[in-house]
VOPADO-301157 format. One record per atom (N, C-alpha, C, O): x, y, z. Coordinates in steps of 0.2 Angstrom, whole numbers, plus 2048, in hexadecimal, padded with zeros to 3 digits. Atoms other than C-alpha are relative to their C-alpha. Example, Ala and Ser with C-alpha at 12.3 -4.5 7.8 and 13.67 -1.06 7.14 Angstrom:
8047FA800;83E7EA827;804806800;809805803;7FC7FA7FF;8447FB824;7FC805803;7FF80B804;
REM end
This chain:
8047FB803;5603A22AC;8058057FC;80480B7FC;7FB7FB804;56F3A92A2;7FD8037FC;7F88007F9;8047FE805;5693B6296;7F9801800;7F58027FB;8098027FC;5583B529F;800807805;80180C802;8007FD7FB;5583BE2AF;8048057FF;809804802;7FC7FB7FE;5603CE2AD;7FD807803;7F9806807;8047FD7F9;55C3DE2B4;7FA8037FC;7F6807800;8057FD805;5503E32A7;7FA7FD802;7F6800805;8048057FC;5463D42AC;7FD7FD806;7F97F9808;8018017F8;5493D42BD;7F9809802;7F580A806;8057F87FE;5403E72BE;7FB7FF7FC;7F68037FE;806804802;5323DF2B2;7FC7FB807;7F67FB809;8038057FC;5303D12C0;7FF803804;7F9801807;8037FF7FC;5303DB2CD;7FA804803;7F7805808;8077FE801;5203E32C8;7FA7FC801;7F47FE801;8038087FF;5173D12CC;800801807;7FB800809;8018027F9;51B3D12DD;805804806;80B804805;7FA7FA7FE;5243DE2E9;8047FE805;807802808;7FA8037FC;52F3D12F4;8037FD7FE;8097FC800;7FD806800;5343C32EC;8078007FE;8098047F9;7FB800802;5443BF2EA;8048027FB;8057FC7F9;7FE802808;54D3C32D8;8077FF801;80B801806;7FA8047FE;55C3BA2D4;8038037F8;7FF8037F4;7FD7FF805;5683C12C5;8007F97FC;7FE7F47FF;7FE803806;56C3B82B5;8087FC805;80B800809;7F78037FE;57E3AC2BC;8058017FB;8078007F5;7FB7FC805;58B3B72B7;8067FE803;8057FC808;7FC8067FF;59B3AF2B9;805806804;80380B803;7FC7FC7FC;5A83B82C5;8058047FE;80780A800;7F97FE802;5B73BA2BC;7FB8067FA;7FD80C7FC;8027FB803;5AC3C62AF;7FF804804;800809800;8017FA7FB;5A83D22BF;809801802;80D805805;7F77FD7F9;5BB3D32C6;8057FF7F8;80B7FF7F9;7FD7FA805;5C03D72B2;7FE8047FC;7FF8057F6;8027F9803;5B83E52AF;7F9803800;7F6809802;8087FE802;5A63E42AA;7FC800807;7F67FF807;8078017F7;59E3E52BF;7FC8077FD;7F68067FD;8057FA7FF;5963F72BB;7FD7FB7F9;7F87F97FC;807801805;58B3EE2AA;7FC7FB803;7F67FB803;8048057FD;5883DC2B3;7FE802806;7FC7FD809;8047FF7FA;5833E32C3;7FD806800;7FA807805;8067FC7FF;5793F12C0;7F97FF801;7F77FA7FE;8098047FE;5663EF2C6;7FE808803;80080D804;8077FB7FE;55A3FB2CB;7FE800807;7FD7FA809;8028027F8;5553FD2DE;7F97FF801;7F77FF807;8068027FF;5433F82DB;8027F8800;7FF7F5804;801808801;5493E52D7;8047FE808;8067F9808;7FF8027F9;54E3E42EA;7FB7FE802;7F5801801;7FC8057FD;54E3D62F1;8057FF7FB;8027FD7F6;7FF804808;55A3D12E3;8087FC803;80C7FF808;7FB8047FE;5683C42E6;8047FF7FA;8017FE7F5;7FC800804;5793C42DB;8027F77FF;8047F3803;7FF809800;57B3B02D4;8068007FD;8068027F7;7F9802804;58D3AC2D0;8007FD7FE;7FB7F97FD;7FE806804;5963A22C6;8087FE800;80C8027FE;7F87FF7FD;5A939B2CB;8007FB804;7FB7F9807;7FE8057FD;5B338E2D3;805802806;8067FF80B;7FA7FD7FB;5C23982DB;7FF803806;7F9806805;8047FC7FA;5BF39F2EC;803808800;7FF80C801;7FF7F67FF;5CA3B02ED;7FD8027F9;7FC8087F8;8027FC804;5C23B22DC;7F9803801;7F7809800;8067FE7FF;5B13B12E0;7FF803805;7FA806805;8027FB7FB;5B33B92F1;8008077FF;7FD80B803;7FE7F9804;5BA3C82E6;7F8803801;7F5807804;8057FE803;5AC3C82DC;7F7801805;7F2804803;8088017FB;59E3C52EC;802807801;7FF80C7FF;7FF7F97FD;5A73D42F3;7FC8087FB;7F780B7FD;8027FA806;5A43E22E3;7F67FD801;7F1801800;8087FF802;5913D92E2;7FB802807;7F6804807;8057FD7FA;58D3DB2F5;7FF80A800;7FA80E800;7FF7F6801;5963EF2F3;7FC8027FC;7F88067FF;8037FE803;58C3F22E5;7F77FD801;7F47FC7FC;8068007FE;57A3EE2EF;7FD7FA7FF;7F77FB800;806807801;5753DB2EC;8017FE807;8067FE80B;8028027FA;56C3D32FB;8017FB802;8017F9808;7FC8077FF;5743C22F8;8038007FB;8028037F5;7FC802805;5813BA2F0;7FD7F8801;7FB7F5806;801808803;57E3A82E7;8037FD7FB;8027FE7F5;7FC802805;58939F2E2;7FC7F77FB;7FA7F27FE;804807803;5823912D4;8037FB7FC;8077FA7F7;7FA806801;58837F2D5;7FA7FD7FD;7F87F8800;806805801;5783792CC;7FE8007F8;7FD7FB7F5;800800807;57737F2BA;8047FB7FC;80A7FB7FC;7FC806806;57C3702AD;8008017FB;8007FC7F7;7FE7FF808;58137A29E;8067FF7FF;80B800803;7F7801802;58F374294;804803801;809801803;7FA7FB7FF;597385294;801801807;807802809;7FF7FE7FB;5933872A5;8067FB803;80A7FC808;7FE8067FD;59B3752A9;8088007FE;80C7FC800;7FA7FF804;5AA37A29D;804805805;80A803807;7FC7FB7FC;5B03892A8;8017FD807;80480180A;7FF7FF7F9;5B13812BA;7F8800803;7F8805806;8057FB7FC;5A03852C0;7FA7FC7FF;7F97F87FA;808801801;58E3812C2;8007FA802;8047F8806;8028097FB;58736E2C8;8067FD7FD;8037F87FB;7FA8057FF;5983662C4;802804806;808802806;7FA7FF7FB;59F36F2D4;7FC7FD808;7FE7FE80E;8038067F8;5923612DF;8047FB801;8047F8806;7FB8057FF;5A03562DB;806802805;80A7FE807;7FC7FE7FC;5AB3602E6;800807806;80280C806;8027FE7FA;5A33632F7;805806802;80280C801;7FC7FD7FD;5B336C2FE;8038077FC;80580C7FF;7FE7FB805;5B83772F0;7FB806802;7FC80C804;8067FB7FF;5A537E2F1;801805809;80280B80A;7FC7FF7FA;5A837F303;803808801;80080E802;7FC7FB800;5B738A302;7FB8057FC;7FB80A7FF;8027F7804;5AE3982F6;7FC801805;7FE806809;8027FD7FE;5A0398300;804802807;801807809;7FC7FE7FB;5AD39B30F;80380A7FF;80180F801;7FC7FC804;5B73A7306;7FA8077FF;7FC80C801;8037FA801;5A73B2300;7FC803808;7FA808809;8037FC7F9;5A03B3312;804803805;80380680A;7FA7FE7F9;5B13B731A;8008097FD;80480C800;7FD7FB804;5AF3C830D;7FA806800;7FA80C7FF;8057FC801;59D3CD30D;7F87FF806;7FA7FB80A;8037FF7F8;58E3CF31C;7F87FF7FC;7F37FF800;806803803;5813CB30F;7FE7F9802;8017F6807;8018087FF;57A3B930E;8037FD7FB;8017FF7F5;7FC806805;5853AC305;7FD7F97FD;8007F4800;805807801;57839E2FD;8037FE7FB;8068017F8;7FF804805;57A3902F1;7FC7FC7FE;7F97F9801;804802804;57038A2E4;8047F97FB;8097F97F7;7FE806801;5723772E1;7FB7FC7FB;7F67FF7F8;805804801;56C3672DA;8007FB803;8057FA806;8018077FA;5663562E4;8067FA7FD;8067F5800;7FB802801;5753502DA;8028007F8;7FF8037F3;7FF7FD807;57E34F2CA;8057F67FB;8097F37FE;7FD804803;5843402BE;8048027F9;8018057F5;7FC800805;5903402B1;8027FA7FC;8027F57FE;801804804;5923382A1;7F88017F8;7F58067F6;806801807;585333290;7FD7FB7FE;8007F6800;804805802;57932828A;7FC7FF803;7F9803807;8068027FD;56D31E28F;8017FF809;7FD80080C;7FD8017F8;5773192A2;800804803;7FE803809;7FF7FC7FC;57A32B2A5;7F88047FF;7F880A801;8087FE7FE;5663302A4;7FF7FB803;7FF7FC809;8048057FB;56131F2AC;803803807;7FF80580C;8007FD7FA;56D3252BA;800807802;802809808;8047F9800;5663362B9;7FA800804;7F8804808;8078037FE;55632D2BD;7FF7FC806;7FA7FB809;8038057FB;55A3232CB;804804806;809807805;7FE7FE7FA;55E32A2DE;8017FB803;7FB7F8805;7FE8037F9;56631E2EB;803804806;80480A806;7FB7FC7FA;5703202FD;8058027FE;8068087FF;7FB7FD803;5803222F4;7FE8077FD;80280B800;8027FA801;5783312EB;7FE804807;801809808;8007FB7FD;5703382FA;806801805;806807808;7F87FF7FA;582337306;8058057FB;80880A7FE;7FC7FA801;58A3412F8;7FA807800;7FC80C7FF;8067FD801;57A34B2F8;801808807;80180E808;8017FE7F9;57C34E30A;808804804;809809807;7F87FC800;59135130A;7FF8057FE;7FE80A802;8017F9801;58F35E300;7FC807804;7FF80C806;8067FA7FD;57F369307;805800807;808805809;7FB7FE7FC;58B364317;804805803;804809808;7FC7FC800;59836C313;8008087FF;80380C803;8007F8802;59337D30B;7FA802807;7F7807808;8077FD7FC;58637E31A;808803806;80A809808;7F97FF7FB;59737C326;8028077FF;80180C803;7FF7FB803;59E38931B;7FE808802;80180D800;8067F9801;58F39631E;7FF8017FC;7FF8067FA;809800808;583393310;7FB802805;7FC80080B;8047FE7FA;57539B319;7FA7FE7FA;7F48017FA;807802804;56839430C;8027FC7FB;8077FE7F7;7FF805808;5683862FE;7FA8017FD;7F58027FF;806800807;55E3872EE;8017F87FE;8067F77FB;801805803;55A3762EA;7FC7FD7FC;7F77FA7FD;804803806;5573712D8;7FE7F8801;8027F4800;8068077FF;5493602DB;8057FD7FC;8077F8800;7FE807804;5543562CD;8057FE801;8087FF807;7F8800801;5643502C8;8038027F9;8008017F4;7FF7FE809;56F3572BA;8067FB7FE;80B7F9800;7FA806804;57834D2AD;8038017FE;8028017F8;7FD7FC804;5863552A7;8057FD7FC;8087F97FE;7FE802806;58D352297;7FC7FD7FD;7FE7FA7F8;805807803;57F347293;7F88047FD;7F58027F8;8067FD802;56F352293;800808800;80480B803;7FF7F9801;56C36328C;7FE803808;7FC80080E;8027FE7F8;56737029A;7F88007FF;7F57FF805;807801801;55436F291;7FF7F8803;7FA7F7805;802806800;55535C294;8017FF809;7FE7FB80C;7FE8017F8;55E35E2A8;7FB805803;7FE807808;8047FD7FD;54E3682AC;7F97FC801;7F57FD805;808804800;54035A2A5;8037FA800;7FF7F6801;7FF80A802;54A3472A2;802800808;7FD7FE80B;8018037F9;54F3452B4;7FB802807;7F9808809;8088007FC;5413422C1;7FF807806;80480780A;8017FB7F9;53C3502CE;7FF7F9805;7FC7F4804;8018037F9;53F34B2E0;800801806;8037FF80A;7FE8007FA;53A3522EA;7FF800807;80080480B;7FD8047FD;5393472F7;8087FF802;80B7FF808;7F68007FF;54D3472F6;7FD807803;7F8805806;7FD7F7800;54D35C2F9;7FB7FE806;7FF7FE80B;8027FF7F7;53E35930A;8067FB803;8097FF807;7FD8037FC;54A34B310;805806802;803809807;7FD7FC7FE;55835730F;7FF804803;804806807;8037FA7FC;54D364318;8007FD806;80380080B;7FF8037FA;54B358326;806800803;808802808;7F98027FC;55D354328;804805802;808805807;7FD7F9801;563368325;7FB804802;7FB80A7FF;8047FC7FF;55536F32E;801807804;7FD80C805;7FD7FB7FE;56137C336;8008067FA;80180C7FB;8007FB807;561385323;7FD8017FB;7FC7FC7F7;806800803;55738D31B;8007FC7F9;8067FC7F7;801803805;55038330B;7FC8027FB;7F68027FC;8077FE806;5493892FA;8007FA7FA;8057F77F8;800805806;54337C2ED;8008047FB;7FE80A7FB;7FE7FF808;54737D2DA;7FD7FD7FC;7FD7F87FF;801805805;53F3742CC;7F98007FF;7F5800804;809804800;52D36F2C5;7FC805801;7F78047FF;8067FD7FC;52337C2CD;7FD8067FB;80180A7F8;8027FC807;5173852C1;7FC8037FF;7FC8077FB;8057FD7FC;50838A2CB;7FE804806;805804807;8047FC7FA;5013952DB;8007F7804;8047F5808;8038077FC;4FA3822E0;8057FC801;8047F9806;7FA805801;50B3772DC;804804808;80580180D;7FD7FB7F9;5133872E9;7FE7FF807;80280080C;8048017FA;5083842F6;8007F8803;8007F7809;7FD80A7FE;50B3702F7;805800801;8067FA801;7FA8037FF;51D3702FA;802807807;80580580C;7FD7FD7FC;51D382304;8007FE808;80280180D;8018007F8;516379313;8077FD804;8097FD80A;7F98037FD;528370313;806803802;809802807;7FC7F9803;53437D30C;801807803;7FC808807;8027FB7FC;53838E311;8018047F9;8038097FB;8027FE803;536394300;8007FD7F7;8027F77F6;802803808;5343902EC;8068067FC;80780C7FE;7FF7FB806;53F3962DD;7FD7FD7FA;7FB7F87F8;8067FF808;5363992CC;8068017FB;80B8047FE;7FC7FD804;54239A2BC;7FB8027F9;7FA8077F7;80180280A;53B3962AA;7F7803802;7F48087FF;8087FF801;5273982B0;801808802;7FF80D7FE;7FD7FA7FF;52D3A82B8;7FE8067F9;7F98097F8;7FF7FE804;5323AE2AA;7FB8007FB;7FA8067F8;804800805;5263A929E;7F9801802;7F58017FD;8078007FC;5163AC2A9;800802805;7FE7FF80A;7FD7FE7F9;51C3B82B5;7FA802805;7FB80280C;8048007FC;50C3BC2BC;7FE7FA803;7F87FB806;7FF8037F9;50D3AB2C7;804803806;80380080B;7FD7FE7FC;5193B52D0;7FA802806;7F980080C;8057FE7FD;5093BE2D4;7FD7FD806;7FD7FE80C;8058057FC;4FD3B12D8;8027FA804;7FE7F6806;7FD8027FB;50A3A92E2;7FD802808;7FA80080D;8007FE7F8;50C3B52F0;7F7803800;7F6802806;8077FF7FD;4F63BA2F1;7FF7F77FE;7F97F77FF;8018057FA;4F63A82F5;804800805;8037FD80A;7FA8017F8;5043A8301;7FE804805;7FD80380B;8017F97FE;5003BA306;7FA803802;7F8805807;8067FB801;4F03C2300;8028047FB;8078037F7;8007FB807;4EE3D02F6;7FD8007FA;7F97FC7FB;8037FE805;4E83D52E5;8087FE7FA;80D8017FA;7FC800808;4F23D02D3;8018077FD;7FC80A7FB;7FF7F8801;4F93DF2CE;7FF8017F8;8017FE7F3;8017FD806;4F13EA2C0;8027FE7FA;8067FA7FD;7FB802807;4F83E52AD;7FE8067FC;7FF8057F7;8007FB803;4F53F62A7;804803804;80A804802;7FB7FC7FC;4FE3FE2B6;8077FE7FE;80B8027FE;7FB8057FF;50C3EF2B2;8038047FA;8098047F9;7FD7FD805;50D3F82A2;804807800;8098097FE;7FB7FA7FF;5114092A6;805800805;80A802804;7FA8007FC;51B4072B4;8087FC7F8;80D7FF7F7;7FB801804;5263FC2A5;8008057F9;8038057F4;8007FC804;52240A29B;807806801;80C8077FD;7FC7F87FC;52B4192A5;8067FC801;80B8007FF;7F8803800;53B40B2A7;8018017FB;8068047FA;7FC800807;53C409295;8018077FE;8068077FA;8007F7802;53B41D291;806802804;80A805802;7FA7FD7FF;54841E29E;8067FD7FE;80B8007FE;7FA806803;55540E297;8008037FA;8058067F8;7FF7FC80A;551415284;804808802;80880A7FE;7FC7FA801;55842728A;808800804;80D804804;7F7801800;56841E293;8017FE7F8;8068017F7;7FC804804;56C415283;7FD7F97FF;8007F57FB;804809800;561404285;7FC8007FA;7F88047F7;804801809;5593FB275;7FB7FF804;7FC7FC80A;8068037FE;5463F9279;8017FA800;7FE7F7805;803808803;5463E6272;8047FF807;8007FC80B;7FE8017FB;5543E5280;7FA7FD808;7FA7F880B;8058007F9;5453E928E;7FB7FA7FC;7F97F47FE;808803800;5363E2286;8007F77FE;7FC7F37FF;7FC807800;53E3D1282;7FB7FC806;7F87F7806;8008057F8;53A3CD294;7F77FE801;7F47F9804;8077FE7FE;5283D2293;7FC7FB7FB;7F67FB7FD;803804806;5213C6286;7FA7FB805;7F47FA803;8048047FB;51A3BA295;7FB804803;7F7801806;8077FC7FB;50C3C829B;7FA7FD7FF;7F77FC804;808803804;4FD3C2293;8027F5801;7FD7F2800;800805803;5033B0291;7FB7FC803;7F87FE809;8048047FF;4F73A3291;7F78037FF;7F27FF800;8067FB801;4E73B128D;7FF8017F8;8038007F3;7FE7FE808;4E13B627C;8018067FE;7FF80B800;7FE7F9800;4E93C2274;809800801;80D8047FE;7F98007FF;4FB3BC27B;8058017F9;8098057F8;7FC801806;5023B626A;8018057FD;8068057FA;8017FD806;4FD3C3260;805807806;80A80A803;7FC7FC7FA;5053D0272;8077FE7FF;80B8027FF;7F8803800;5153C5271;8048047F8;80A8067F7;7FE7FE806;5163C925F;8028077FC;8068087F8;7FF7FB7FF;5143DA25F;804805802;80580A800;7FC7FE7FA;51E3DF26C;8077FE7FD;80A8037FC;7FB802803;52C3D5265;8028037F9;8088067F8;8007FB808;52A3DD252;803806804;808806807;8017F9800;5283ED257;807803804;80A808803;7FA7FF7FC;5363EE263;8058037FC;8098077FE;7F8801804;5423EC253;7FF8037FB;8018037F6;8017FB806;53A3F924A;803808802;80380B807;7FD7F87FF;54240C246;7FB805806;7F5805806;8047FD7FC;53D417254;7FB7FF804;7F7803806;8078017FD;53140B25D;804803809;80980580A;7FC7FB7FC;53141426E;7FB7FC807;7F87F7805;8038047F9;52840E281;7FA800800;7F77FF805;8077FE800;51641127A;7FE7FA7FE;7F97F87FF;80080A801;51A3FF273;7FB7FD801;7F67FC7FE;8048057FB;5143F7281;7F9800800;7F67FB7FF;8078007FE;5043FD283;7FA8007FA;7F47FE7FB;802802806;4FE3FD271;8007FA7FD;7FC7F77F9;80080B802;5053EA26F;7FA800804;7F4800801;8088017FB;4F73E927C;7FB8007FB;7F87FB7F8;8067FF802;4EC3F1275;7FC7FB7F9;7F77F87F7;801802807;4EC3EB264;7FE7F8800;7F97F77FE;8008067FE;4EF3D926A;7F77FF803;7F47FA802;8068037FA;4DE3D9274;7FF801805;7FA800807;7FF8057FB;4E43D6283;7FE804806;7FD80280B;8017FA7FA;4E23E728E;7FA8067FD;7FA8097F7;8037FB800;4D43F4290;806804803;80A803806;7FE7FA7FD;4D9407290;8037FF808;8007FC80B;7FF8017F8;4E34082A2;7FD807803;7FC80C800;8057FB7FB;4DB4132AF;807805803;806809807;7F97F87FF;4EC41F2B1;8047FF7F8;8057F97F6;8007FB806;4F24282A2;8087FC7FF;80C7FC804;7F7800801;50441F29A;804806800;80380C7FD;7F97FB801;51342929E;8047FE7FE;8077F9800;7F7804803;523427294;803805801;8058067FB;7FC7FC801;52C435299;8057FE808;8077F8809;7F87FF7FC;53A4382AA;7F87FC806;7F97FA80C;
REM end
């Protein structure tokens, strides 16, 4: 979720649900340990729960770097051996480092010897290298040889003190399929991810992949000890909702309230110095799927990049849009 999940969108998300995890954007280590930690780790104290997700191969560097992200207030550190983007695959980092159980290993050692947080890792059920048609067929197929390195690995980093794995349902193909394609061409299985849960059931286990409903969460929660959301998150964040009042109970929170509370953040980031389009970017997913969305998405977006537009935005795209009656407490855009 590079470029996705930042803190603008995490303090959007956590208005959907007031425990659930939120995970940063995977910001690479070596950029926090030269220079830039106060702009990539800034967050807001509402988005707690919020977990810092690395990115890095080296161990004293990434322990560096766990260190600076524990000090500055994240509830976990995650380092991520699962993402199959080229750039990410080009630096050292992300699901090419399932090929080298021991290495991973060593970080997560390294970052638990430095910080009193939880140190998790976010994987995939394996990773194939290569192109064409042989490196998707074996994208597509799982054997024992797959799952023994499958099981090395999670081994190793649990050894280590991984105190929780994320595991992405697929496999990713790297060099061979984009990261849009290493999300839908190889098969969900999660069949592989509950086996793993049998054999690793000393640690906790979150699934990855596929899941896009309240009803799809509730089918896999009885195995698992929890779900992550990425892309539908994002684009439909009120399943966050309707997640936990099935899990939980409760009531779907307001969409007028959802707006002023994003109202009073945007009135305070516009008077640091923050571009609105910056915030409201995140927000385009509120209405999706209702009528009224496209024409909300649309406006929200223009208007954003217009002279002077200001946090009153929000509530007028609404309006305009169709999609919300008057709210029952007064916008505020001031302190």
């Amino acid at each position: 979720m590079m470029d996705w999940t930042d803190r603008h969108c995490r303090y959007f998300l956590r208005g959907f649900s007031p425990d659930v995890l939120l995970y940063t954007e995977m910001i690479n280590a070596e950029a926090i340990l030269r220079g830039s930690a106060g702009r990539l780790l800034r967050f807001d104290n509402e988005e707690h729960p919020v977990a810092l997700q690395l990115g890095g191969s080296e161990p004293a560097r990434l322990a560096a770097a766990a260190k600076v992200g524990a000090e500055a207030g994240y509830d976990e550190i995650n380092l991520n051996c699962g993402c199959p983007s080229d750039r990410v695959h080009a630096g050292a980092f992300g699901a090419c480092l399932m090929a080298e159980p021991a290495r991973v290993a060593d970080c997560v050692r390294a970052m638990r010897a430095v910080v009193s947080v939880p140190v998790t890792v976010k994987m995939r059920i394996g990773i194939v290298q290569g192109r064409g048609a042989e490196a998707t067929r074996r994208g597509a197929g799982f054997d024992e040889a797959d799952y023994s390195a499958l099981t090395e690995f999670t081994a190793a980093i649990v050894a280590a003190g991984c105190e929780a794995i994320i595991v992405h349902a697929r496999k990713a193909v790297l060099g061979g399929l984009s990261p849009h394609e290493n999300r839908t061409v190889p098969p969900l299985r999660y069949d592989i991810v509950q086996r793993l849960r049998r054999d690793f059931s000393g640690v906790p286990l979150v699934v990855n992949g596929g899941l896009r409903t309240a009803a799809e969460v509730g089918q896999v929660s009885g195995w698992c000890d929890g779900v992550m959301l990425g892309r539908e998150a994002y684009h439909r964040p009120l399943v966050l909702a309707e997640i936990r009042q099935q899990l939980h109970g409760g009531s779907v929170p307001d969409e007028a309230a959802l707006l002023v509370r994003m109202a009073n953040y945007a009135a305070r980031e516009l008077a640091a110095g923050e571009s609105l389009s910056s915030i409201v970017r995140h927000m385009l997913g509120l209405y999706a799927g209702r009528p009224g969305a496209r024409e909300f998405r649309r406006l929200l977006s223009e208007g954003a990049r217009a002279p002077g537009a200001g946090p009153e935005l929000l509530y007028e795209a609404a309006r305009r849009a169709g999609t919300l009656a008057p709210p029952k407490q007064s916008l505020a855009v001031g302190s």
